[in-house]
N, C-alpha and C positions, 0 to 999 in steps of 0.2 A: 865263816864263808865257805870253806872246805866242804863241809857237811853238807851245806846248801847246796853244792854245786854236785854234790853224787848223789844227793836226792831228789834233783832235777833231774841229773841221768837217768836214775833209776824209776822215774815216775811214770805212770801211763794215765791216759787220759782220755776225752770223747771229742765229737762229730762234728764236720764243716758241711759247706754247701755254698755254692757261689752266689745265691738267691734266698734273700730272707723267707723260711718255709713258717707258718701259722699251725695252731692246732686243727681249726676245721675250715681248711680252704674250701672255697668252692670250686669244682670243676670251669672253669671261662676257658670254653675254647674262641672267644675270641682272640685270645694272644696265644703266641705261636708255642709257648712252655703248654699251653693248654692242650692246644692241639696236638704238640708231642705227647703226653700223659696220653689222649684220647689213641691216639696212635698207637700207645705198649701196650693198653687195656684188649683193645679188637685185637690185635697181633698176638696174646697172648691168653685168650679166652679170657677176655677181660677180669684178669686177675693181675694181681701186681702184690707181693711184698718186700720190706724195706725193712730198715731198722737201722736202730746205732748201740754203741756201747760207752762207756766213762769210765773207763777206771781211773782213781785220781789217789795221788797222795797228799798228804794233807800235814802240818806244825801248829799247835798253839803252844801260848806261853804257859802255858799251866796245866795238872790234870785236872777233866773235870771240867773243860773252860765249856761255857753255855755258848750256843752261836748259831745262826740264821743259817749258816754256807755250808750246809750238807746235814743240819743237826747237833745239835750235844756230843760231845765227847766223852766215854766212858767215865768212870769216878777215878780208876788209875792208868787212865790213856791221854796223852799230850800231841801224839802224832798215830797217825792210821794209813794204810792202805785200804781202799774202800772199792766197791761198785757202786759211785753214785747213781747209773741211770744204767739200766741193760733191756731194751726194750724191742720187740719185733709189732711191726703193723702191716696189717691185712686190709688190702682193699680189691674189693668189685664193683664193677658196675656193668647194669643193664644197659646195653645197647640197643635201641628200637630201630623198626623199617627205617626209618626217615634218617640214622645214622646218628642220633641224635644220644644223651642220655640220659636216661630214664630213672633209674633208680642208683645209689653209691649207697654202698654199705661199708663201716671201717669197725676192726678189732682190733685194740693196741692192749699189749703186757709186757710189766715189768718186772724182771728175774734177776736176784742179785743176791749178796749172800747174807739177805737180814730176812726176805719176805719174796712173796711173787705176789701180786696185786693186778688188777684189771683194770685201763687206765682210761680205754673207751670202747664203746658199745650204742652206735649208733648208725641209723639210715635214714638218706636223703630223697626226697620226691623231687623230681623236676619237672616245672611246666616248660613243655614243649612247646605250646601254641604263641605266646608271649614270648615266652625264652626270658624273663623278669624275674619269675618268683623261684624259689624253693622251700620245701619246708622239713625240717627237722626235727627228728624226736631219740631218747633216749641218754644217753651216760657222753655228755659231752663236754665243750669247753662253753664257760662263759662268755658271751660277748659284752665281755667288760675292758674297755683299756688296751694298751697296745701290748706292753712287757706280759700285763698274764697273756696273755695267746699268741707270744715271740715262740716260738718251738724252742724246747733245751739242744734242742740239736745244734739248731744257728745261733743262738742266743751268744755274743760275745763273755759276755761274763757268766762265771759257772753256776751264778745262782740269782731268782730271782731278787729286787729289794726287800728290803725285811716288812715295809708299806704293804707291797705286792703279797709275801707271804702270810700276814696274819690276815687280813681282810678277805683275800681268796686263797685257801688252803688248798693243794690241789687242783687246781685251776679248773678244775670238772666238777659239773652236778647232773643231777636226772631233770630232765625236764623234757618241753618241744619249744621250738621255735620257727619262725616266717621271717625270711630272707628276703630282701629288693636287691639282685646283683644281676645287672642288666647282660647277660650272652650275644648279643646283637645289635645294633647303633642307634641310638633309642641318646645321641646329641645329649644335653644334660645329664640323664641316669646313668649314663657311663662314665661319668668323673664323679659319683656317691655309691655308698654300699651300706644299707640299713636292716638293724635285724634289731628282735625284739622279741621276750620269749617267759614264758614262765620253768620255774623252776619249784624244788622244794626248798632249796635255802640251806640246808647245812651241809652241803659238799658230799663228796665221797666217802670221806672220812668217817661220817655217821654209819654205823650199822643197820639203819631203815629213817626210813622220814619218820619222826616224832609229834609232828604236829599238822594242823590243817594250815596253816600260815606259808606262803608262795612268797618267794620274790619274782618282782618284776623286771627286766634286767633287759636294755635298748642301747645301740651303739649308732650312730651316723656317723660314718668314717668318709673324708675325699682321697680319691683315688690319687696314685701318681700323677701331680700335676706339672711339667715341664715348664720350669721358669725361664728357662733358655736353653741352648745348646747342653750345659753342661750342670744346671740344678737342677732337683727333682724335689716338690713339696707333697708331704702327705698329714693330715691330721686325723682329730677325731673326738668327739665327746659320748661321754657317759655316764648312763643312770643307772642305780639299782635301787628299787624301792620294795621296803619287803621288813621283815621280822619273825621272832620268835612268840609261842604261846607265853603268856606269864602265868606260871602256874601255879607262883606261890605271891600271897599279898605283898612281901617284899621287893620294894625298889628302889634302888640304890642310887644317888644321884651327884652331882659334885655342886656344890653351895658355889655359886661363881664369889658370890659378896665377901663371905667369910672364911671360903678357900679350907675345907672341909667335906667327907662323904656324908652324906643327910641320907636318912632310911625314911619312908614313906611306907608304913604298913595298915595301907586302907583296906579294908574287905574288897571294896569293887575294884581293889588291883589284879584280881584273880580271871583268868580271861583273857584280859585284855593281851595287846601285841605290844610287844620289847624292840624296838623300830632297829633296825637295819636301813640305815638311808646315806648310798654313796653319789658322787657328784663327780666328773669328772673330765678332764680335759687334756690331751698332749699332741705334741707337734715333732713332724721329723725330717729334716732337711738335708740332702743330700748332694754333695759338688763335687762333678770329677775335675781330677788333677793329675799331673803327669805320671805319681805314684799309683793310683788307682781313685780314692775317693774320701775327701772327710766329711764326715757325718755327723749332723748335731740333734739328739735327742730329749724330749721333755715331756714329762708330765705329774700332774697337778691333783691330786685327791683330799675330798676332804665331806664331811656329814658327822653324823653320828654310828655308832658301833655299839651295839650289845654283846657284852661280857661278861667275863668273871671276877670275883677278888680278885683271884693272882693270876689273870690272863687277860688279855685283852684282844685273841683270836677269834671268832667265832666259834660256839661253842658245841658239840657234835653229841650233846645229851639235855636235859631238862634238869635242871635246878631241886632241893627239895628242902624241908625244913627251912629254916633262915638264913641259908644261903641267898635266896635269890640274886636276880640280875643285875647285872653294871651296866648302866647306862649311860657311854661316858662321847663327849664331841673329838674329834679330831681331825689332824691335816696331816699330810707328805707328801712326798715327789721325789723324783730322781731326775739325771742331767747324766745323759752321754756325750761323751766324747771321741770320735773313732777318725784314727787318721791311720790310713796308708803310706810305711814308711820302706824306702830303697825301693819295692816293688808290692804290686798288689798280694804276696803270698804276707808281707810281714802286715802287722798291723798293732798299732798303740790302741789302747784303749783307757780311757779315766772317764772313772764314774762316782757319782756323789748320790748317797740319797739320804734321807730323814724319814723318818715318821713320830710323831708326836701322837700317842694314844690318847692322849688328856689333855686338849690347846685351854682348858681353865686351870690350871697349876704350872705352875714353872718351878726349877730348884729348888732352895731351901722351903718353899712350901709344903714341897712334899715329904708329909713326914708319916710316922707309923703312928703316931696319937693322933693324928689328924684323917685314920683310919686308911691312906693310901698305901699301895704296894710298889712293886718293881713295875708291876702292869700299866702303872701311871706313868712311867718315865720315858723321857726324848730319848732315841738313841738315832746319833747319826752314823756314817760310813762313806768313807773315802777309799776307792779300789784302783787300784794301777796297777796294769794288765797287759800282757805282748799274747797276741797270736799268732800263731804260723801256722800257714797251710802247706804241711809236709810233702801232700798230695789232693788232688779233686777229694778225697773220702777218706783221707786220715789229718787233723791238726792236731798240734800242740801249745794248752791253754799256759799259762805262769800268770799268776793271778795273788797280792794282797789286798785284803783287805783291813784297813785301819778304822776298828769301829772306835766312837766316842758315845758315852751317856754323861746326860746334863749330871752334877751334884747337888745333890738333894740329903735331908736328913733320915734317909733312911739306911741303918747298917748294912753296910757291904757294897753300898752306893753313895757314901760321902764324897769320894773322889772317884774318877774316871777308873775302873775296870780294865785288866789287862786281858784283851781279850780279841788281837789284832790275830787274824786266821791266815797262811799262806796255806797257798793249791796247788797243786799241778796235776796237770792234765793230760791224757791224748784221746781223743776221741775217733773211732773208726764208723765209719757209717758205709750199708749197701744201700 
């Protein structure tokens, strides 16, 4: 406990914000935050930059332990000082006669002591005449779900779910997209917000698109809708329809019946698309209280995923020899919890989430004769988490997470894995 307590001291950590911020807001100067933004932009030759930092320390139980919550740990590192996130972003925007705006352009990078990386590179058109549409192109975020395009900045807990993180890797792809996000009182479209967009499909992460194969990727979100004085409802659902080339006649598949991987090597497997297909739905409900506010979060994923033997990520290269693709079904979700405790600066947070990469095997079916890997297995996570807001632009996170994977026959996974992650945090944001 000793230890813990001067490694808390001695922790630093990333970024608050009074206002859940997104990766690619839209400018709406119909609300007053809008208007302010639109206010610093003219005031200040419409330029603006921002950023935040994470430095965080970190404990597992082992060296070597594998983990969603900032990555893997060295082969003889148990605890780390890190820069999770060090990032600065650049925005402009065209201001037309009519006062209006016309064009936003945004560059965000991240600098930290493993790599520096380019996190977005895009610009926005706006119709003016409507004040309805916009449209989008270049290195942005998905509009997929709420958690991937929560900003790390606001984001309560230090890391996305581990659902979140293998399905969207990087939360950014290249593509364009067409916005419906009404700037003017247009009664109905002003409680929805609809975008819809193609992309190449394998993230940032890939070093070039690989193939001609697009995802298609649509969100319908309802805007804050005031349930009374004191709740605020927002939802949302989600599609991504898409895949990879299959480049080699091998296809890998899970027998539901006889609970086994089955390979499929037809010639006319060559060509064809390796299906990417997510489904998605969550909800977020929000009630002040005399503390400040509890917040109840959810959502719901599930489709099929093409992978690999021993990954069940989206894969950021093409297959070759007899390797090919995994084609395997799956579900997850996560459940926040957020309550404002003595005063709005503290805050509790408990969060749950799962993902199940293979919902046709469970436990002891999963074995290594029956061709399955780690990549097939449940892993859940259970995270309880205090916030403080030190200041408007510096908080401090303390955050466990207690992961669980199901027991299955495969060595090193008979029984549950010790592999529970603590964090701490402060994060500073301009």
């Amino acid at each position: 406990m000793r230890k813990i307590i001067v490694l808390v001291l001695l922790c630093t950590a990333g970024a608050t914000s009074l206002r859940a911020q997104f990766l690619m807001d839209m400018l709406d100067t119909t609300k007053e935050a809008g208007k302010g933004l639109l206010g610093i932009y003219k005031k200040y030759d419409h330029l603006r930059i921002g950023g935040y930092i994470q430095p965080q320390y970190q404990a597992a139980p082992a060296n070597g332990t594998k983990s969603y919550e900032g990555g893997d740990f060295a082969t003889h590192v148990n605890n780390r000082f890190m820069l999770r996130r060090s990032r600065v972003r650049i925005d402009y925007v065209h201001i037309n006669n009519q006062q209006d705006p016309g064009v936003q352009i945004v560059f965000q990078f991240d600098a930290n002591e493993r790599t520096f990386t380019v996190r977005d590179v895009w610009g926005r058109i706006f119709d003016n005449k409507l004040k309805l549409f916009s449209f989008t192109t270049g290195m942005f975020a998905r509009p997929f779900g709420y958690e991937v395009n929560l900003s790390s900045s606001d984001r309560e807990s230090p890391e996305r779910g581990r659902m979140s993180q293998a399905l969207m890797k990087s939360e950014r792809d290249l593509g364009a997209m067409i916005s419906l996000d009404a700037r003017k009182n247009y009664r109905i479209l002003n409680h929805i917000k609809l975008e819809a967009g193609l992309f190449n499909g394998q993230g940032i992460n890939a070093t070039g698109d690989f193939d001609n194969k697009k995802d298609l990727i649509a969100r319908a979100a309802l805007k804050p809708l005031h349930l009374n004085k004191s709740a605020t409802l927002t939802a949302g659902v989600s599609i991504l329809q898409g895949g990879l080339l299959q480049n080699t006649k091998y296809v890998y598949t899970t027998n539901n019946s006889d609970k086994v991987v089955e390979v499929d090597s037809s010639a006319s497997n060559i060509g064809t698309t390796s299906p990417r297909k997510y489904r998605g739905a969550d909800i977020q409900l929000k009630i002040k209280n005399k503390f400040g506010y509890t917040e109840l979060r959810a959502e719901y994923l599930a489709g099929t995923q093409t992978g690999t033997a021993n990954s069940n990520e989206t894969p950021n290269a093409l297959v070759s020899g007899r390797d090919g693709f995994y084609r395997r079904r799956f579900n997850g979700a996560y459940f926040y919890f957020l309550q404002n405790i003595f005063s709005s600066r503290h805050q509790l947070v408990l969060k749950y989430d799962w993902y199940d990469p293979n919902s046709r095997v469970a436990g002891q079916q999963i074995t290594s004769a029956a061709k399955f890997t780690v990549a097939d297995i449940k892993f859940s996570t259970l995270n309880i988490g205090y916030v403080y807001h030190i200041t408007p632009v510096a908080k401090l996170v303390l955050f466990y997470a207690m992961v669980k994977n199901e027991k299955t026959g495969i060595a090193g996974y008979t029984s549950d894995v010790s592999d529970n992650i603590f964090t701490s945090r402060i994060q500073f944001r301009f």
